[in-house]
N, CA, C and O of each residue as an XYZ file, in Angstrom:
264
protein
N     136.972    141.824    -94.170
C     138.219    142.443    -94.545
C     139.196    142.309    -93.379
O     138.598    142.236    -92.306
N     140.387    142.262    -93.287
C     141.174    142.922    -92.709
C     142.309    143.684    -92.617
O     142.818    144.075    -93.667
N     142.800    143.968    -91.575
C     143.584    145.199    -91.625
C     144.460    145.023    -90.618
O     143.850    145.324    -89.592
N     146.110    144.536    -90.225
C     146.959    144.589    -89.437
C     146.434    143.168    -88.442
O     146.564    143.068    -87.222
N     145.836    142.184    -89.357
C     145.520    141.019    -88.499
C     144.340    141.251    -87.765
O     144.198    140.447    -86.843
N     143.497    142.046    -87.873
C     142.058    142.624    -87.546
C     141.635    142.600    -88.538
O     142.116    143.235    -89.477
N     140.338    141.662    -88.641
C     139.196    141.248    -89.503
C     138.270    142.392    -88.705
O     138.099    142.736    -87.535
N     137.678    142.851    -90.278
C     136.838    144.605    -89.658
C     135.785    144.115    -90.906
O     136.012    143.336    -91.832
N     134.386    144.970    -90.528
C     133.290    144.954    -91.579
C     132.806    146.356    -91.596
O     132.810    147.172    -90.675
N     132.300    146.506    -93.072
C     131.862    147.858    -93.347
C     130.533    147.503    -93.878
O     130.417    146.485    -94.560
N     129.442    148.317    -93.602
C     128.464    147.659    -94.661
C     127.575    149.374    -94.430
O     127.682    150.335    -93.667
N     126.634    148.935    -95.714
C     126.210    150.283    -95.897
C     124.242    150.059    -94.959
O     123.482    149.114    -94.748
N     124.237    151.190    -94.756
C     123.493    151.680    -93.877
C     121.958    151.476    -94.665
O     122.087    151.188    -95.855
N     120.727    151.569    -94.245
C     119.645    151.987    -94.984
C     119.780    153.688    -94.737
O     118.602    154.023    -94.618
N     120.413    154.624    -94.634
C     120.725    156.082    -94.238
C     121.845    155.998    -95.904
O     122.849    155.287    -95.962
N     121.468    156.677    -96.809
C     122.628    157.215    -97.556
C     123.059    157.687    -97.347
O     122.682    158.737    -96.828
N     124.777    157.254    -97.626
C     126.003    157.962    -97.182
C     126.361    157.942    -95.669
O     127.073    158.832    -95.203
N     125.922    157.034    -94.976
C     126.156    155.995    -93.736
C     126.494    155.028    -93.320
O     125.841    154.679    -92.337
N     127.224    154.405    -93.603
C     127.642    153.018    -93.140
C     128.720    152.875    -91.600
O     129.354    153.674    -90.911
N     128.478    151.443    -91.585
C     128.204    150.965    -90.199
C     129.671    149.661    -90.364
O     129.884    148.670    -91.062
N     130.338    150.348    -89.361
C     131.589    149.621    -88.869
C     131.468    148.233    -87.989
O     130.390    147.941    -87.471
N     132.748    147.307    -87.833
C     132.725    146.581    -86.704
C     133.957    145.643    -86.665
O     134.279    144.820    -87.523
N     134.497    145.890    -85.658
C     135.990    145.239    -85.437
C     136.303    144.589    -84.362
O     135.708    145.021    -83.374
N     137.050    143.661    -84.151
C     137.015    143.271    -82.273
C     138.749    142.955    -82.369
O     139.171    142.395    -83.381
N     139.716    143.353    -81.247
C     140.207    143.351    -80.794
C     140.631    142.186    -79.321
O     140.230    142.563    -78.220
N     141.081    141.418    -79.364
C     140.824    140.568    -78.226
C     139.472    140.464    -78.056
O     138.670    140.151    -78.936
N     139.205    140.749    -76.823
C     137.915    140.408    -76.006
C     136.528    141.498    -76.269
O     135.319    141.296    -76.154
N     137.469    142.953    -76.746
C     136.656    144.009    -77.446
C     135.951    143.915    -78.432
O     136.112    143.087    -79.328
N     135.175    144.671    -78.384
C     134.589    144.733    -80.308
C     133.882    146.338    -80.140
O     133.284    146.783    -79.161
N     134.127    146.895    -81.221
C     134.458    147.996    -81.641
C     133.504    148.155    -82.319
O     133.327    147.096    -82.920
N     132.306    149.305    -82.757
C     131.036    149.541    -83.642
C     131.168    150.981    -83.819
O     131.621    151.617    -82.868
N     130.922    151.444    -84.625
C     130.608    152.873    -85.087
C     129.676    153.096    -86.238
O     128.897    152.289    -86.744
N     129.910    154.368    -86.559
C     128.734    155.108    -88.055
C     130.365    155.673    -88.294
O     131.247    155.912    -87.469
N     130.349    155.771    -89.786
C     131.017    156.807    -90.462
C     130.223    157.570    -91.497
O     129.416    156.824    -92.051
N     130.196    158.581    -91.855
C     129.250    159.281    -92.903
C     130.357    159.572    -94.308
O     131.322    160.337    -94.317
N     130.003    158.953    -95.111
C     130.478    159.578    -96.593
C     129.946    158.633    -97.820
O     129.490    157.512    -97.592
N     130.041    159.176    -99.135
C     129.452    158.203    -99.898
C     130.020    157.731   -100.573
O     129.536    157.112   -101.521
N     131.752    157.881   -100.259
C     132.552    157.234   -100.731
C     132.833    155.466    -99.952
O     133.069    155.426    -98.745
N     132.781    154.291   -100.670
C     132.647    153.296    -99.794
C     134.355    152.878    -99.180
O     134.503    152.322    -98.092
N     135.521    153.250   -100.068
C     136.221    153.573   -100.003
C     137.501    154.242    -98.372
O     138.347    153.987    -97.515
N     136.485    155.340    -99.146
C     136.452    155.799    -97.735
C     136.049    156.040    -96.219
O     136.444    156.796    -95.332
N     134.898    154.862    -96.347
C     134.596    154.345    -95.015
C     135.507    153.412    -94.866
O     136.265    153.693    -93.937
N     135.739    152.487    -95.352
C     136.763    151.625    -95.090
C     138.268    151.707    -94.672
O     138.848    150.956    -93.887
N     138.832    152.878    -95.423
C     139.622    154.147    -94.579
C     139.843    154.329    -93.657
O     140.926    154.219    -93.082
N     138.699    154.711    -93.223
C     138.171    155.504    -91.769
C     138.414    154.611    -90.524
O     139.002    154.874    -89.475
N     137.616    153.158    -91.056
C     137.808    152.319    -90.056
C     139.688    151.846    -89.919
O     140.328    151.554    -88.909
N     140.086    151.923    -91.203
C     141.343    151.133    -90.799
C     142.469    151.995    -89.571
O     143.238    151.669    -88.666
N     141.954    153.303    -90.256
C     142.645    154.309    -89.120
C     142.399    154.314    -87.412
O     143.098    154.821    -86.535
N     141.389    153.704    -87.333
C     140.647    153.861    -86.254
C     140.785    152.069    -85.400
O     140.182    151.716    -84.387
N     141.690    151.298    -86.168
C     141.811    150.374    -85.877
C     143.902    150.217    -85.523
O     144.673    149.430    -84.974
N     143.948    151.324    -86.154
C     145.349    151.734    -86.130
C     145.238    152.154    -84.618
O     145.935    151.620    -83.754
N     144.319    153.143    -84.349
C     144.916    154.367    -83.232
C     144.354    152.818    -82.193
O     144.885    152.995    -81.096
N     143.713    151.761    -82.156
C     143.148    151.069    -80.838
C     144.535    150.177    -81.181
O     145.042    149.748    -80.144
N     145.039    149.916    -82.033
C     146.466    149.223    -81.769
C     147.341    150.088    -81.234
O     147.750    149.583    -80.188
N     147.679    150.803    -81.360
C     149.111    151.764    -81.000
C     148.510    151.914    -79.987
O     149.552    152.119    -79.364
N     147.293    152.055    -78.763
C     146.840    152.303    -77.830
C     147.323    151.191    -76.987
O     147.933    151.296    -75.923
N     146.947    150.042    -77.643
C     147.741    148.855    -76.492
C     148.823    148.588    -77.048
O     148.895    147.387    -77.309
N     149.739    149.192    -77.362
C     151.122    149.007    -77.964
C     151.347    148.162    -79.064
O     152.511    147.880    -79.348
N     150.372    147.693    -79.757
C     150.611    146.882    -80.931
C     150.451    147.353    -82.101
O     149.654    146.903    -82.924
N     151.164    148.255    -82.259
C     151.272    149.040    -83.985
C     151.848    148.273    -84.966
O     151.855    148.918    -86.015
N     152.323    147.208    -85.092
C     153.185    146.925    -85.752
C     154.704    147.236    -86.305
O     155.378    146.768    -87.223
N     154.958    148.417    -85.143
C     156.277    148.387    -85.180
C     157.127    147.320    -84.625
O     156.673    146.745    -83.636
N     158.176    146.979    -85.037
C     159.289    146.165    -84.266
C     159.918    147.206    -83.901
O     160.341    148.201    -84.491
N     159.928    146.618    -82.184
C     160.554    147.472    -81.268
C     161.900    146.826    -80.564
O     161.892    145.810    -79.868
N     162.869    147.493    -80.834
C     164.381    146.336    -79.454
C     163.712    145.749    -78.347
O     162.744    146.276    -77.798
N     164.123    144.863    -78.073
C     163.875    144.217    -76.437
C     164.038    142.728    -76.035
O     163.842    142.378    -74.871
C-alpha cells in the first residue's frame, strides 16, 4: 500500500486482532503491532503514524512559501 509516497504493509498476526506494520522512510524503516480487529483500522493507524514521522522531518505535504 501506500500512503503520501510511503509504501507501508499491514498484515495480520497469528495473535487475533494483531497485526503487524512496516514502513521505511529514507534510510529508516519503521515496525510496530497495532491491536484491533478491524483490518481497516490498522491500516489507519499506520497511515497516521506515517503522517506524524513526515511532519517530524518536515515533509507533510504541505506547500510551504520559499
Amino acid at each position: 500500500m501506500n500512503h503520501r509516497g510511503v509504501e507501508f504493509t499491514v498484515a495480520k498476526t497469528a495473535i487475533p486482532g494483531v497485526w503487524q506494520w512496516q514502513f521505511r522512510i529514507g534510510d529508516e524503516t519503521k515496525t510496530g503491532k497495532t491491536e484491533t480487529k478491524i483490518d481497516l483500522l490498522a491500516i489507519r493507524r499506520v497511515q497516521l503514524r506515517i503522517d506524524r514521522e513526515l511532519k517530524a522531518i518536515g515533509q507533510d505535504g504541505v506547500n510551504r512559501p520559499g
